[in-house]
DSSP file (Angstrom, degrees, kcal/mol; ACC not computed):
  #  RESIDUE AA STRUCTURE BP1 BP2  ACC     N-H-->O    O-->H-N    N-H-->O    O-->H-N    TCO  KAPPA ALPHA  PHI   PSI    X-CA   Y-CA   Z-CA
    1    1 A X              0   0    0      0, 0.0    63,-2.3     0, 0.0     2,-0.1   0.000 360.0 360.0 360.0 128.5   -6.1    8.5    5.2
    2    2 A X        +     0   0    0     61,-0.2    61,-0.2     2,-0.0     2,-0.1  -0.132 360.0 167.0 -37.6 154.1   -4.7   10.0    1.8
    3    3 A X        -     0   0    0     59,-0.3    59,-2.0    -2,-0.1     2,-0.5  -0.478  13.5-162.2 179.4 169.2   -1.4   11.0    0.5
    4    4 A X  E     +A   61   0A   0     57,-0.2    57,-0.2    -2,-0.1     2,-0.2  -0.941  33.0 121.5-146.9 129.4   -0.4   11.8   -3.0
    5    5 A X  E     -A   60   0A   0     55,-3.3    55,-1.3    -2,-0.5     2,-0.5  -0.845  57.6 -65.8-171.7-168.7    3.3   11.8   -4.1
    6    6 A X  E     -AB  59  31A   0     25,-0.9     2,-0.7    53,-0.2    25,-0.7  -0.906  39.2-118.4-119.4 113.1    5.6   10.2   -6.5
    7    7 A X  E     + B   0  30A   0     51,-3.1    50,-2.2    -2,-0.5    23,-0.2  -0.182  35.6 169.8 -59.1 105.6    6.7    6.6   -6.6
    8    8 A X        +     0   0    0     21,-2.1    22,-0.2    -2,-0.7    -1,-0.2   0.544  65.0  20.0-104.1   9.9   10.6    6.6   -6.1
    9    9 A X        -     0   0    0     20,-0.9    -1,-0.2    46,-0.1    21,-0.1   0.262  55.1-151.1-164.3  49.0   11.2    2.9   -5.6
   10   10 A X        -     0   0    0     19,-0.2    18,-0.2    18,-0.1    46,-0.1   0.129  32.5-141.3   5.5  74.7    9.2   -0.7   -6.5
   11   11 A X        -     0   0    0     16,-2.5     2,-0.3     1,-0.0    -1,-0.1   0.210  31.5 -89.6 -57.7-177.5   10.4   -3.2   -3.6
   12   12 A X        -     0   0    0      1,-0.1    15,-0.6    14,-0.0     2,-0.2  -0.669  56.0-103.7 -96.1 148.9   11.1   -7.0   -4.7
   13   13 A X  E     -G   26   0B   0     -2,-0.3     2,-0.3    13,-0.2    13,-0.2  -0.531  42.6-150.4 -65.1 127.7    7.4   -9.0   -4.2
   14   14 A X  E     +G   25   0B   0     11,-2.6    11,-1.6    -2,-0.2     2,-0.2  -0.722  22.0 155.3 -99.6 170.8    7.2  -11.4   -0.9
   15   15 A X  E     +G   24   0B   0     -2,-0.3     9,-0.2     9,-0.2     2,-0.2  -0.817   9.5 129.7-172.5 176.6    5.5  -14.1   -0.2
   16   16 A X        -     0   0    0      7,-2.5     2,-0.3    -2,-0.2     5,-0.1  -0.891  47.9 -59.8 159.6 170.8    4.9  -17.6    1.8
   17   17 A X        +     0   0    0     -2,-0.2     5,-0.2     5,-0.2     2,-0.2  -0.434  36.8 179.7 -85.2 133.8    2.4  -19.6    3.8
   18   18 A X        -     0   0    0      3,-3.4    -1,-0.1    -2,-0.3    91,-0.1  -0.475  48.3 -87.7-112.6-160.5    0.6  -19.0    6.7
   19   19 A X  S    S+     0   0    0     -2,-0.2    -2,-0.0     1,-0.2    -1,-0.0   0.760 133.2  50.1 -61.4 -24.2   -2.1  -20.9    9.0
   20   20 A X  S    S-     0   0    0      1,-0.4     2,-0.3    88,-0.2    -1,-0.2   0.781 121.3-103.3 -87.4 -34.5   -4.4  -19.3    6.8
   21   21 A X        -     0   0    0     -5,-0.1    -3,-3.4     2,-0.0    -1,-0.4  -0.900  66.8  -9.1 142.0-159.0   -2.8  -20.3    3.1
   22   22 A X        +     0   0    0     -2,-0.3     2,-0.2    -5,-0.2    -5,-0.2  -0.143  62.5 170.3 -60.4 141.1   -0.6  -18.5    0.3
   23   23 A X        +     0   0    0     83,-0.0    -7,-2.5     2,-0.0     2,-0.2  -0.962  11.2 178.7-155.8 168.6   -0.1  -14.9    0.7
   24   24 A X  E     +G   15   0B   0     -9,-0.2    22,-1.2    -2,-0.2    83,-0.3  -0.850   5.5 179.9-156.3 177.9    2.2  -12.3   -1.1
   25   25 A X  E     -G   14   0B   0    -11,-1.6   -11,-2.6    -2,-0.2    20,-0.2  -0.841  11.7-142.1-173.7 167.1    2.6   -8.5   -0.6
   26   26 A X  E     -G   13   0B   0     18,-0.4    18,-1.2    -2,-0.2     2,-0.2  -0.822   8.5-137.7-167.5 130.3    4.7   -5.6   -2.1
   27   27 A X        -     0   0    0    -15,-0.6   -16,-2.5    16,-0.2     2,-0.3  -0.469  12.5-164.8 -99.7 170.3    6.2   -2.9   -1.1
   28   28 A X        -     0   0    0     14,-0.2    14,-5.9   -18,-0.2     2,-0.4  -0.993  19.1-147.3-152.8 165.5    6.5    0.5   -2.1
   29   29 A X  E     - C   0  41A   0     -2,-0.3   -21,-2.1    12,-0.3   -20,-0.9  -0.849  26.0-178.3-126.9 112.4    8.5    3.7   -1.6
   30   30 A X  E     -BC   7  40A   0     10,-5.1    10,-1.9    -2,-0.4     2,-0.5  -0.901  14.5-147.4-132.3 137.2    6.2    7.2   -2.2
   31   31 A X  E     -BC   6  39A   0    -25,-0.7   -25,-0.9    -2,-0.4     8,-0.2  -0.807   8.2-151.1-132.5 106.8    7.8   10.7   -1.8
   32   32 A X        -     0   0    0      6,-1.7     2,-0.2    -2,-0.5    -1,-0.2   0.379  21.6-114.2 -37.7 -58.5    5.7   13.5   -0.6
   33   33 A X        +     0   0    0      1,-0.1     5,-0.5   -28,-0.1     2,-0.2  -0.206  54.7  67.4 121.7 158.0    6.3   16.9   -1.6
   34   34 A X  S >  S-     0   0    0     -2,-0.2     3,-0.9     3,-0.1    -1,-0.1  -0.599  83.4 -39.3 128.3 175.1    7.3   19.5    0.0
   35   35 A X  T 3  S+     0   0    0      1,-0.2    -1,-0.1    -2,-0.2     2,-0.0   0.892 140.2  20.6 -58.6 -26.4    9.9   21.7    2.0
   36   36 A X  T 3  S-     0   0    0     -3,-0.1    -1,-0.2     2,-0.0    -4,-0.1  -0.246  96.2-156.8-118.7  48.1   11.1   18.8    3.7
   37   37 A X    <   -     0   0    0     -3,-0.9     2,-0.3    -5,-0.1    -3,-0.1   0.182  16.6-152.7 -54.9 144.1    9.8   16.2    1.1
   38   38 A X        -     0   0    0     -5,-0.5    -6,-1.7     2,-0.0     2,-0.5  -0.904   9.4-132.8-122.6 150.4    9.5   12.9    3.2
   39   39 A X  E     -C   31   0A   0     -2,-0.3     2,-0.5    -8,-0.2    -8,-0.2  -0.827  23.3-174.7-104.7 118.3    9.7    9.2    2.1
   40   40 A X  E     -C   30   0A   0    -10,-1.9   -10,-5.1    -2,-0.5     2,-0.6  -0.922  17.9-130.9-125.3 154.3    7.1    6.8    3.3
   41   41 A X  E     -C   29   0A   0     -2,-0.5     2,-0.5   -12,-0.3    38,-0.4  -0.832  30.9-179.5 -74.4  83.6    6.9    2.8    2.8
   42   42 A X        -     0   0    0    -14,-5.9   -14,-0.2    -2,-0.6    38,-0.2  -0.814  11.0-155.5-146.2 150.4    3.9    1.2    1.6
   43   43 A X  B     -d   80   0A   0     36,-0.8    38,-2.6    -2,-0.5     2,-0.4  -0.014  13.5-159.0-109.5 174.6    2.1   -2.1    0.7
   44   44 A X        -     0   0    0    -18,-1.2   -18,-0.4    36,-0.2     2,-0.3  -0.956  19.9-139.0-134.5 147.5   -0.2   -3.8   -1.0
   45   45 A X    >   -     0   0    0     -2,-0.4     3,-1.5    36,-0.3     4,-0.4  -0.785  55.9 -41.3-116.4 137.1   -1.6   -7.4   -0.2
   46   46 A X  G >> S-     0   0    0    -22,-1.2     3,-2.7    -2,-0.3     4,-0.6   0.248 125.0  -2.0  66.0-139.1   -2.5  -10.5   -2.7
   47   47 A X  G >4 S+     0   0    0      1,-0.3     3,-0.7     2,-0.2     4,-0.4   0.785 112.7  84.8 -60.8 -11.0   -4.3   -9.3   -6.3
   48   48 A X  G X>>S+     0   0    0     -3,-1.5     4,-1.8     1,-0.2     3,-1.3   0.928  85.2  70.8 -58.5 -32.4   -4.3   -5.6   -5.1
   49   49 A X  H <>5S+     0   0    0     -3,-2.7     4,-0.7    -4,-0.4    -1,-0.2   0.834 109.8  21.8 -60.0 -30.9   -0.7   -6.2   -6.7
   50   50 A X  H <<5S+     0   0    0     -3,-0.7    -1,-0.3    -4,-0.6    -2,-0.2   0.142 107.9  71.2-119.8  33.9   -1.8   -6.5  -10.0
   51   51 A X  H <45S+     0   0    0     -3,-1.3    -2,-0.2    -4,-0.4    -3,-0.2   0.535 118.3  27.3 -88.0 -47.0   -4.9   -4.8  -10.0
   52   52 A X  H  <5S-     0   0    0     -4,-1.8    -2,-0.2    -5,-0.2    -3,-0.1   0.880  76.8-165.0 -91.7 -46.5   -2.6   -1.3   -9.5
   53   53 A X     << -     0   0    0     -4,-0.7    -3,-0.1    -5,-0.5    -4,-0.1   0.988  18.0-161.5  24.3  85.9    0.3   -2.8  -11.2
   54   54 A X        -     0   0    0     -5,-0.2     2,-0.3     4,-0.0    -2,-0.0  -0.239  12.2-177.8 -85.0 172.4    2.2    0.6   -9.4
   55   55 A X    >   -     0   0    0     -2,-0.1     3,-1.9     3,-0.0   -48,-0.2  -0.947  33.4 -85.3-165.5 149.4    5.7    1.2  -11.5
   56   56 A X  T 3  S+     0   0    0     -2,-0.3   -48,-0.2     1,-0.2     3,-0.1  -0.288 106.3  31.0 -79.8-171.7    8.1    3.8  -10.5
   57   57 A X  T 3  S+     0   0    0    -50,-2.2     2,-0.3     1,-0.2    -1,-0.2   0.241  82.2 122.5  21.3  21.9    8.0    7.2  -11.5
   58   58 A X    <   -     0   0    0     -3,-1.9   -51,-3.1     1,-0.1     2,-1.2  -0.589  59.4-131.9-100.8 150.7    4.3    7.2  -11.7
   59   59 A X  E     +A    6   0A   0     -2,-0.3    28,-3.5   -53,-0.2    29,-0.4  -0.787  40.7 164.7-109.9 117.8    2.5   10.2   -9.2
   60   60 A X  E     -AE   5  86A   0    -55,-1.3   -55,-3.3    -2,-1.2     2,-0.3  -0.889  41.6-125.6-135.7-173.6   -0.2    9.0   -7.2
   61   61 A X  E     -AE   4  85A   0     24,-0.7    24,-0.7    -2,-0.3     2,-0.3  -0.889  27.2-165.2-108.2 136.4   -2.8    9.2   -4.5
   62   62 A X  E     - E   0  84A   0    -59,-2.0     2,-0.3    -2,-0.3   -59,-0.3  -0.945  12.1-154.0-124.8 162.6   -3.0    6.8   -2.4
   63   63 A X  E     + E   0  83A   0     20,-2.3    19,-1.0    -2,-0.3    20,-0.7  -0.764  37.3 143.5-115.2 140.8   -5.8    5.6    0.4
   64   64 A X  E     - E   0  81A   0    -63,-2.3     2,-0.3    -2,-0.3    17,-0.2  -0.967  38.3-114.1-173.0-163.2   -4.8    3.6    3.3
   65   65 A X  E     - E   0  80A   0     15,-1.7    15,-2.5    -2,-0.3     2,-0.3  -0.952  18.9-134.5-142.0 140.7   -4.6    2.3    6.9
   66   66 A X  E     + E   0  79A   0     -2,-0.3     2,-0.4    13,-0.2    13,-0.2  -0.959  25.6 178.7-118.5 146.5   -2.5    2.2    9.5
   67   67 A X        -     0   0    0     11,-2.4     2,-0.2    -2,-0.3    -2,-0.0  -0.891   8.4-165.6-138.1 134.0   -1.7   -0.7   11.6
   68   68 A X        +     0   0    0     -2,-0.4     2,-0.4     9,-0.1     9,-0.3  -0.455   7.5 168.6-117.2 164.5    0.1   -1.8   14.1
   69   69 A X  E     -H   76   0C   0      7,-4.6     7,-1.2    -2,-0.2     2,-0.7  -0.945  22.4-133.5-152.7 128.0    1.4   -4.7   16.0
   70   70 A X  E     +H   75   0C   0     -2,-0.4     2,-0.4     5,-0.2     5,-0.2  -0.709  18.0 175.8-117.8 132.5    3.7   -6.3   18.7
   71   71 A X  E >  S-H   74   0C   0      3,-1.8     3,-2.1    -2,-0.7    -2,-0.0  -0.944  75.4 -15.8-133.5 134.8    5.9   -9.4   18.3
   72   72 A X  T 3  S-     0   0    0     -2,-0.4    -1,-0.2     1,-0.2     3,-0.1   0.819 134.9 -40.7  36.7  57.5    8.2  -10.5   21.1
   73   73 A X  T 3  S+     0   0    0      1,-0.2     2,-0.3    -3,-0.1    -1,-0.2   0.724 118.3  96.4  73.1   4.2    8.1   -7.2   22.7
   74   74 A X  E <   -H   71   0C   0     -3,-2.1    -3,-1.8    -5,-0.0     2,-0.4  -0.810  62.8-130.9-123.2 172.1    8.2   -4.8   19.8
   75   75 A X  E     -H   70   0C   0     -2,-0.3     2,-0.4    -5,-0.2    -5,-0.2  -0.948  15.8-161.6-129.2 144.3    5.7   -3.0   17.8
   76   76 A X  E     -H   69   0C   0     -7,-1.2    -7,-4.6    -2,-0.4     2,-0.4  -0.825  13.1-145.0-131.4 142.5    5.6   -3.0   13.6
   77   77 A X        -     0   0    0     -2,-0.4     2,-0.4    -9,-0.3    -9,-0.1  -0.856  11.7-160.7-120.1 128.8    3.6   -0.3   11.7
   78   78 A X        -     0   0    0     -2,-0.4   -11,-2.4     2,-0.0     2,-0.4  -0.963  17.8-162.6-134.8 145.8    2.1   -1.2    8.9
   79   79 A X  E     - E   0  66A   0    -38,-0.4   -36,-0.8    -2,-0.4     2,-0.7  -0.891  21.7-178.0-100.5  79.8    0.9    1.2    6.0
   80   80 A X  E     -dE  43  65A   0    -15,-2.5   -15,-1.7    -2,-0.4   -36,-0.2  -0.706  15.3-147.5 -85.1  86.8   -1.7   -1.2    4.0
   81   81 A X  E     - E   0  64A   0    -38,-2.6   -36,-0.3    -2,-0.7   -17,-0.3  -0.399  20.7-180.0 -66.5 153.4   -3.1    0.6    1.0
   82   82 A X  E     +     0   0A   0    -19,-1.0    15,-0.5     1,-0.6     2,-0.3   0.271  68.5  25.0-137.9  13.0   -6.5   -0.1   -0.2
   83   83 A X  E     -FE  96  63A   0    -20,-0.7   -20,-2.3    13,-0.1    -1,-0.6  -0.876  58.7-168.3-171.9 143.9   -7.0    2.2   -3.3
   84   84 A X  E     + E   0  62A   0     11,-0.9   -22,-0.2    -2,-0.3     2,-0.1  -0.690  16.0 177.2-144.9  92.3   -4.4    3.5   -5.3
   85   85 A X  E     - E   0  61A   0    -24,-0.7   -24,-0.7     1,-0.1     2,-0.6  -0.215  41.6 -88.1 -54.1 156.8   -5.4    6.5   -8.1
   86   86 A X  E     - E   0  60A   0    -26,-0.2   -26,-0.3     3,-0.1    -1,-0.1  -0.619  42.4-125.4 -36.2 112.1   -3.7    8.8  -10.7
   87   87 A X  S    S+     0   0    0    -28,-3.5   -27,-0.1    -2,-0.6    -1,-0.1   0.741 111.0  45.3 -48.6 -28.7   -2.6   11.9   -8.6
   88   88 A X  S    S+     0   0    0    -29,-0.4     2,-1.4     1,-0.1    -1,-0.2   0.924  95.1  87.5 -55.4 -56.2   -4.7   14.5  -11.2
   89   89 A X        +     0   0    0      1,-0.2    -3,-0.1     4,-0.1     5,-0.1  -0.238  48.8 163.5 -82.9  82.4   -7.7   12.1  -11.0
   90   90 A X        +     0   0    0     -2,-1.4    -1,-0.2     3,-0.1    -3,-0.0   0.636  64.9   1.2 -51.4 -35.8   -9.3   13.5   -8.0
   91   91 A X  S >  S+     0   0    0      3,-0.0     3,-1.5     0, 0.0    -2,-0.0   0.376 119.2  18.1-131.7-128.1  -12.9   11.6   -8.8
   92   92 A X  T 3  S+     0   0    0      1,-0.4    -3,-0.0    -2,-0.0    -2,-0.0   0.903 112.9  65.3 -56.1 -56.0  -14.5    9.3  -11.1
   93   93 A X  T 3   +     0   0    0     -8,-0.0    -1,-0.4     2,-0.0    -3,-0.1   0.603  68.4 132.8 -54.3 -10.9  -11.3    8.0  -12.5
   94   94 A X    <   -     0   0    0     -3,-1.5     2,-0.4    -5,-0.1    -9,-0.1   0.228  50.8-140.3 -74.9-167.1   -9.9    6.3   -9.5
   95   95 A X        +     0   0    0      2,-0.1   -11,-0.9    -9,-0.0     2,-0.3  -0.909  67.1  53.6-118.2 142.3   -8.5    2.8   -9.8
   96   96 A X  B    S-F   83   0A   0     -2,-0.4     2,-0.4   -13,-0.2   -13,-0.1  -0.957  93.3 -31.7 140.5-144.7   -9.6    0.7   -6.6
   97   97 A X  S    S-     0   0    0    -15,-0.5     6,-0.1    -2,-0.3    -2,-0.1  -0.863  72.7 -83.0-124.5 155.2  -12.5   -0.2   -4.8
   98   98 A X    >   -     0   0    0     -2,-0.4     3,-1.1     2,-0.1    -1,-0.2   0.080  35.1-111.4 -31.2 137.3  -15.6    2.0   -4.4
   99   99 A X  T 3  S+     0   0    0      1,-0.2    -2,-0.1     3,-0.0    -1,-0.0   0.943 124.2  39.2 -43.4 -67.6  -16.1    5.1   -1.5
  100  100 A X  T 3  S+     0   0    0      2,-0.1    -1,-0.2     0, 0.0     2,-0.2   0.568  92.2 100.4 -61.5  -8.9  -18.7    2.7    0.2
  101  101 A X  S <  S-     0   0    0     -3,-1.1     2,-0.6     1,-0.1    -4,-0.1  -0.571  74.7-133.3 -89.3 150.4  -16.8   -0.2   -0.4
  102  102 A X        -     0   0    0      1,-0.2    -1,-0.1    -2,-0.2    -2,-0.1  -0.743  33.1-104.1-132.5 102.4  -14.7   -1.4    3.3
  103  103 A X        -     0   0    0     -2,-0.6     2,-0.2    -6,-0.1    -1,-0.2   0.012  39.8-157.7 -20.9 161.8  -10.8   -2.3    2.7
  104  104 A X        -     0   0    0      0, 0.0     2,-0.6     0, 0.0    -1,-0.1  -0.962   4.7-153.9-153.9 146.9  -10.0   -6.1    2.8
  105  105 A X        -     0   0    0     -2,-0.2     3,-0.1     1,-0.2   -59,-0.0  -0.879  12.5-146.6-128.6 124.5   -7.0   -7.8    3.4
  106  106 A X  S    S-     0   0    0     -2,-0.6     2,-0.2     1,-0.1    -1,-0.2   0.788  72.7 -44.1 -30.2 -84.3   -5.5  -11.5    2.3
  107  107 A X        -     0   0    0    -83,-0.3     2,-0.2   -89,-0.0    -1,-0.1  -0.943  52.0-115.4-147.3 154.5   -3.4  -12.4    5.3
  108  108 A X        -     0   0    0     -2,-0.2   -88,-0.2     1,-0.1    -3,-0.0  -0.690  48.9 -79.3 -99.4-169.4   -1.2  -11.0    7.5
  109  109 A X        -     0   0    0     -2,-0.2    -1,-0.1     1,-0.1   -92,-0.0  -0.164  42.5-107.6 -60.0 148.7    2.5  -12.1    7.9
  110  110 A X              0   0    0      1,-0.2    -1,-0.1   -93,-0.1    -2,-0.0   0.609 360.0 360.0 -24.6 -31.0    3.7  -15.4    9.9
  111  111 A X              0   0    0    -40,-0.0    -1,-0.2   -93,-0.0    -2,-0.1   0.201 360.0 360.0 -79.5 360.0    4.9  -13.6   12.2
């Protein structure tokens, strides 16, 4: 899944240890276009953070997955990017991992 919009907020960086080792994430705050422009939440896992180094105002496209998950009787969405482009650069230019190439992700949370 796509969607390409303008970065209106840069969350504070997490992190902490799991079963697995160190892990860190960051989120971020994208706003779609539109008549009803809408704000969606989404992150990025381990070196993908400074691989993009995202900053706000910048417009991009971004690639992800979603997934979701239930702790103690609730269910959590996550929006996981795995490529993050220019919003013009349609093609050759992105910044990321290759068409062929299969998301990967550090760890997920403790929780």
């Amino acid at each position: 899944m796509e969607m390409t919009g303008k970065i209106t907020q840069v969350l504070p960086e997490k992190n902490g240890t799991s079963a697995r080792g160190p892990w860190r994430k960051q989120e971020y705050v994208i706003e779609l276009p539109g008549d009803f422009p809408k704000q969606v939440c989404f992150m990025l896992w381990g070196d993908r953070i400074d691989q993009f180094g995202i900053r706000e105002g910048q417009e991009l496209t971004v690639s992800f997955d979603l997934e979701s998950r239930e702790f103690n009787g609730r269910w959590y969405t996550d929006v996981k990017a795995w490529r993050v482009a220019p919003a013009e650069a349609g093609g050759p230019g992105n910044i990321g991992l290759a068409d062929n190439e299969p998301p990967a992700y550090d760890d997920d949370p403790p929780f």
